[in-house]
DSSP file (Angstrom, degrees, kcal/mol; ACC not computed):
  #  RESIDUE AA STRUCTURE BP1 BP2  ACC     N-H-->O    O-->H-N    N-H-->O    O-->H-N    TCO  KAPPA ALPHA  PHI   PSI    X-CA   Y-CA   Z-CA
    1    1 A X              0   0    0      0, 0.0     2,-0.2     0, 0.0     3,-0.0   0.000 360.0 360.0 360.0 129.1  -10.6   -0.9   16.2
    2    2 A X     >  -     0   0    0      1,-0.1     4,-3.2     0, 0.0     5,-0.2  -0.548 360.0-102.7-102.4-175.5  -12.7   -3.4   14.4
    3    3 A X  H >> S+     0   0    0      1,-0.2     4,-2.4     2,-0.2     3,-0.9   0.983 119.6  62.9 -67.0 -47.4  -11.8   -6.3   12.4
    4    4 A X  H >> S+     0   0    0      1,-0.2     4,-0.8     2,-0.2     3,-0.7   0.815 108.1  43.2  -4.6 -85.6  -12.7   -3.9    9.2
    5    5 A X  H 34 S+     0   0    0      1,-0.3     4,-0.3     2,-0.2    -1,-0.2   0.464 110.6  49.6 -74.6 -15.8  -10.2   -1.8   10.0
    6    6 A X  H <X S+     0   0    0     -4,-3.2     4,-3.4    -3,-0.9    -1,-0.3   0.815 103.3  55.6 -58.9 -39.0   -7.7   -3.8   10.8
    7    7 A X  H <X S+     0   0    0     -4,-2.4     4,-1.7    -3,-0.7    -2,-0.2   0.619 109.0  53.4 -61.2 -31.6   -7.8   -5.9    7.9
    8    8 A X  H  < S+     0   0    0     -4,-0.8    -1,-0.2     2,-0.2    48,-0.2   0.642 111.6  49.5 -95.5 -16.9   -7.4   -2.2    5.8
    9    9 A X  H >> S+     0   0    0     -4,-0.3     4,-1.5     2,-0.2     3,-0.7   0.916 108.2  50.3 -45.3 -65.4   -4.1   -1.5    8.1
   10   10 A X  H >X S+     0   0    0     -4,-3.4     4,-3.6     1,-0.3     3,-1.1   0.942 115.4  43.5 -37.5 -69.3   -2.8   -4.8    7.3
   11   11 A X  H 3< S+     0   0    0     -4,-1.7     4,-0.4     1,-0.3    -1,-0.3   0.390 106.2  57.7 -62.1   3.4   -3.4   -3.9    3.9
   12   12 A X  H <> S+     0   0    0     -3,-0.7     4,-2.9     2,-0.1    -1,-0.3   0.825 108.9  48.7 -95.7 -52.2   -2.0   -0.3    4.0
   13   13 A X  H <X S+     0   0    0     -4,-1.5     4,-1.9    -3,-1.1     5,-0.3   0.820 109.0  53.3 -79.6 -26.3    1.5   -1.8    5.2
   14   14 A X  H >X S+     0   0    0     -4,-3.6     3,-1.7    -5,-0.2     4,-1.2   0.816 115.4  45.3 -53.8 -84.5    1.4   -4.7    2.0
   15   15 A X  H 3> S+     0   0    0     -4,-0.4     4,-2.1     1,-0.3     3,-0.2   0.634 111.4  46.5 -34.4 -58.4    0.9   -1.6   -0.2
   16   16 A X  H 3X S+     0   0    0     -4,-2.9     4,-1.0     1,-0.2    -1,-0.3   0.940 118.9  42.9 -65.2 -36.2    3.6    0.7    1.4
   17   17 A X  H << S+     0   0    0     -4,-1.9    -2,-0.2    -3,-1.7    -1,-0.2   0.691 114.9  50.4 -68.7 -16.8    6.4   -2.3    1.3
   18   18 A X  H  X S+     0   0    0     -4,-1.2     4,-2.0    -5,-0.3    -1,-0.2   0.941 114.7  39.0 -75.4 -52.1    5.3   -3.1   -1.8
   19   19 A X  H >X S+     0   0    0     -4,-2.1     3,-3.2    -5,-0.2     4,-1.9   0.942 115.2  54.3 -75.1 -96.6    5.6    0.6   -2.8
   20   20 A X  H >< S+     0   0    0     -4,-1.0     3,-5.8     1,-0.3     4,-0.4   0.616 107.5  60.6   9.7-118.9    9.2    0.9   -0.7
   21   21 A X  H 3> S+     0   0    0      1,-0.3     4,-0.7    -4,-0.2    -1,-0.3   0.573 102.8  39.6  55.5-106.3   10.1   -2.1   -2.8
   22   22 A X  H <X S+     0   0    0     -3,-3.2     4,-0.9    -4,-2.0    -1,-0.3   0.523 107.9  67.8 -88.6 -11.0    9.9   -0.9   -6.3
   23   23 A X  H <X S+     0   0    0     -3,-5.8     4,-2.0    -4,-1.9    -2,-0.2   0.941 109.1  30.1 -76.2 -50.4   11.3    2.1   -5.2
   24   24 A X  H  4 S+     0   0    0     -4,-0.4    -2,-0.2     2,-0.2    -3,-0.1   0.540 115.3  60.7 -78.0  -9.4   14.7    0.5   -4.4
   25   25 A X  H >X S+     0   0    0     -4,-0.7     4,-1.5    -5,-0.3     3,-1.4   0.787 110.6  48.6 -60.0 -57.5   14.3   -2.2   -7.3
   26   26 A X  H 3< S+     0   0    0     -4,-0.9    -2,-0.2     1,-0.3    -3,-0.1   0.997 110.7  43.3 -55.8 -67.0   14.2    1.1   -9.7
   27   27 A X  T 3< S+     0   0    0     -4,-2.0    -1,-0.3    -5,-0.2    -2,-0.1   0.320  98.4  78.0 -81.0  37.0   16.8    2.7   -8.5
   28   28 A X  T <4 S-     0   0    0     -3,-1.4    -2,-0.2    -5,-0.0    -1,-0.2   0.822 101.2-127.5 -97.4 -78.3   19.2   -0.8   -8.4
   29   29 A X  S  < S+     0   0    0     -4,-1.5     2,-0.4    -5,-0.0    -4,-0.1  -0.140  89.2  50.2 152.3 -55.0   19.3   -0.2  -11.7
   30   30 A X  S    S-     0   0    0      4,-0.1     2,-0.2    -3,-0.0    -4,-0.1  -0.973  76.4-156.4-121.1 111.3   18.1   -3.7  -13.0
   31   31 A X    >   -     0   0    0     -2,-0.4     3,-0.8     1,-0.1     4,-0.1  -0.587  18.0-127.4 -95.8-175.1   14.8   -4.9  -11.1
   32   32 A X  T 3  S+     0   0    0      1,-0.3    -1,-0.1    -2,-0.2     3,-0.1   0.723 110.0  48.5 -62.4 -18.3   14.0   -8.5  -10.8
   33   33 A X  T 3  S-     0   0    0      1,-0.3    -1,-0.3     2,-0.1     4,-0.3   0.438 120.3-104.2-124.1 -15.6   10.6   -8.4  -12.1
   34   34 A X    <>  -     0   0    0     -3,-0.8     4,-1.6     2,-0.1    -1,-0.3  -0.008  40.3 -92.5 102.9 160.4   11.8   -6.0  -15.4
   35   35 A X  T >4 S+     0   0    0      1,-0.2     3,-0.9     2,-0.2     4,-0.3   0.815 119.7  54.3 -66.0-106.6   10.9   -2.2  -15.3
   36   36 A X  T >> S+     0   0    0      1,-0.3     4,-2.1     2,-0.2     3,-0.8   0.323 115.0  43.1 108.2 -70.1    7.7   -1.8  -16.9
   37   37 A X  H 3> S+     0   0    0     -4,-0.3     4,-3.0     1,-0.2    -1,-0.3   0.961 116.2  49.2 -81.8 -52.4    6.3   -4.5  -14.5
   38   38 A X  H <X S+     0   0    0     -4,-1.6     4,-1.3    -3,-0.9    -1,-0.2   0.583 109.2  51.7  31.3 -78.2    8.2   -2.8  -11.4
   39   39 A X  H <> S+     0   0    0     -3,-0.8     4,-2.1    -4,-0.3     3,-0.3   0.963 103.1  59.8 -73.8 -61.1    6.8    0.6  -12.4
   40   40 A X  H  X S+     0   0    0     -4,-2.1     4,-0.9     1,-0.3    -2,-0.2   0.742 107.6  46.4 -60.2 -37.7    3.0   -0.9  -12.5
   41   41 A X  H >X S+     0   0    0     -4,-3.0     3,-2.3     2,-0.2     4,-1.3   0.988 113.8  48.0 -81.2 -57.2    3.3   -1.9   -8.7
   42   42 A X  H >X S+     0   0    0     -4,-1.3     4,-1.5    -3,-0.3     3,-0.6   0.817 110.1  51.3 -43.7 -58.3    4.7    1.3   -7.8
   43   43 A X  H 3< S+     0   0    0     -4,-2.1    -1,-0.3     1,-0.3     4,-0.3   0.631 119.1  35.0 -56.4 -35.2    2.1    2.9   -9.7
   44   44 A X  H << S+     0   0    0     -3,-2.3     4,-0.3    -4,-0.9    -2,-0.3   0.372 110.0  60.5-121.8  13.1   -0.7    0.9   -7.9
   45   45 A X  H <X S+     0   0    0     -4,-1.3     4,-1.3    -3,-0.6    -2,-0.2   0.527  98.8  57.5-104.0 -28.2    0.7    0.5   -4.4
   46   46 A X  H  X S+     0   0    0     -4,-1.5     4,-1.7    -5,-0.5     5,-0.4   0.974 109.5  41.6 -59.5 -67.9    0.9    4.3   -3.6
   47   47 A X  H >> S+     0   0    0     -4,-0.3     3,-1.2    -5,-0.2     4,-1.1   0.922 117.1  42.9 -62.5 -41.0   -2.5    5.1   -4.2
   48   48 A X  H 3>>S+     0   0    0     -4,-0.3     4,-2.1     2,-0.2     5,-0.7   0.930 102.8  69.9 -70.8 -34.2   -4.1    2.2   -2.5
   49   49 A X  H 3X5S+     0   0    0     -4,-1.3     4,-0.5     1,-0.2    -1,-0.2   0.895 112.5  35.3 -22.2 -46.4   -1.4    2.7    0.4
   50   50 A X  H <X5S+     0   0    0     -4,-1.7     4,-0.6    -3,-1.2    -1,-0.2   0.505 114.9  53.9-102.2  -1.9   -3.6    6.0    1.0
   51   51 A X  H  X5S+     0   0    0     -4,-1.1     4,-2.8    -3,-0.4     3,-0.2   0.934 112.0  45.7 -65.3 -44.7   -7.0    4.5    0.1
   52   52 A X  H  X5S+     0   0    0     -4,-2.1     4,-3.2     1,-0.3   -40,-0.1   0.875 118.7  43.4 -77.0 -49.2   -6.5    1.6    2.7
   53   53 A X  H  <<S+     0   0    0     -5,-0.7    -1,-0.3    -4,-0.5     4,-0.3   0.952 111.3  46.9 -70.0 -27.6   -5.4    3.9    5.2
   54   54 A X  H  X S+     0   0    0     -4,-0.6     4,-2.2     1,-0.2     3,-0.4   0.859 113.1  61.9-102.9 -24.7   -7.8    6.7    4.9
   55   55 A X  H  X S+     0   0    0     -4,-2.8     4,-1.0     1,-0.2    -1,-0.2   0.840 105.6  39.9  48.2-115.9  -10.4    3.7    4.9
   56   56 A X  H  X S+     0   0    0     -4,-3.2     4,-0.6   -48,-0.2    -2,-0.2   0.104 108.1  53.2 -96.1  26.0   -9.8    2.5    7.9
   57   57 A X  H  > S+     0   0    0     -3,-0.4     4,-0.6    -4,-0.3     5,-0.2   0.665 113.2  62.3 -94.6 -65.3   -9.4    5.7   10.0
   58   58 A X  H  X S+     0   0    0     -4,-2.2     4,-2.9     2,-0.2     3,-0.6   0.716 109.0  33.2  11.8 -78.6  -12.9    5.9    8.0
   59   59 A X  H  X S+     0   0    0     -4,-1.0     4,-1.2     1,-0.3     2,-1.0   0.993 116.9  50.8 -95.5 -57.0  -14.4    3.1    9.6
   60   60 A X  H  < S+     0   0    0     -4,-0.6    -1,-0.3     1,-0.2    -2,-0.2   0.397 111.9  54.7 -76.3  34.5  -12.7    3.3   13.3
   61   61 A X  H >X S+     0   0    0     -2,-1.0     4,-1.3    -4,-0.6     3,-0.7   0.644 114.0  42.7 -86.1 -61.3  -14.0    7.2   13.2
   62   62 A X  H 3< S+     0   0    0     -4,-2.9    -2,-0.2    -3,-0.3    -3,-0.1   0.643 110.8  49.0 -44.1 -29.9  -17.6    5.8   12.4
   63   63 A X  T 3< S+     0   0    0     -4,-1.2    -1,-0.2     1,-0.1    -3,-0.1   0.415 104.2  67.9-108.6  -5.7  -17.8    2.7   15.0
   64   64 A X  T <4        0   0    0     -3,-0.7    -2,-0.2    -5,-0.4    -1,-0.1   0.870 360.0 360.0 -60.9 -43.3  -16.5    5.4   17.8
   65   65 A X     <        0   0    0     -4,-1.3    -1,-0.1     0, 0.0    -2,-0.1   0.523 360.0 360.0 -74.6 360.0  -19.8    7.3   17.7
């Protein structure tokens, strides 16, 4: 693994707790942060959750060869 691809792990598990999160903040009913704002992390922590990861698979596929 290089430091690259650690650094896009790291950042793969912010993104899914982030995502995780707002998922249980939504269905609480009332989150802290108001719905709308909430929704908008939800909304941009999923996909970069699978950018980050697929990434760094990316780069330790590339620095194997």
């Amino acid at each position: 693994m290089t430091p690259k691809s650690g650094v896009l792990l790291l950042l793969c598990c912010v993104f899914a707790i982030a995502a995780v999160g707002c998922v249980f903040e939504l269905s609480s009913g009332e989150p802290d942060f108001g719905t709308t704002t909430t929704t908008i992390i939800l909304a941009l922590s999923v996909p970069l959750t699978i950018v980050s990861f697929l990434w760094a698979v990316q780069d330790t596929r590339a620095n194997q060869e």
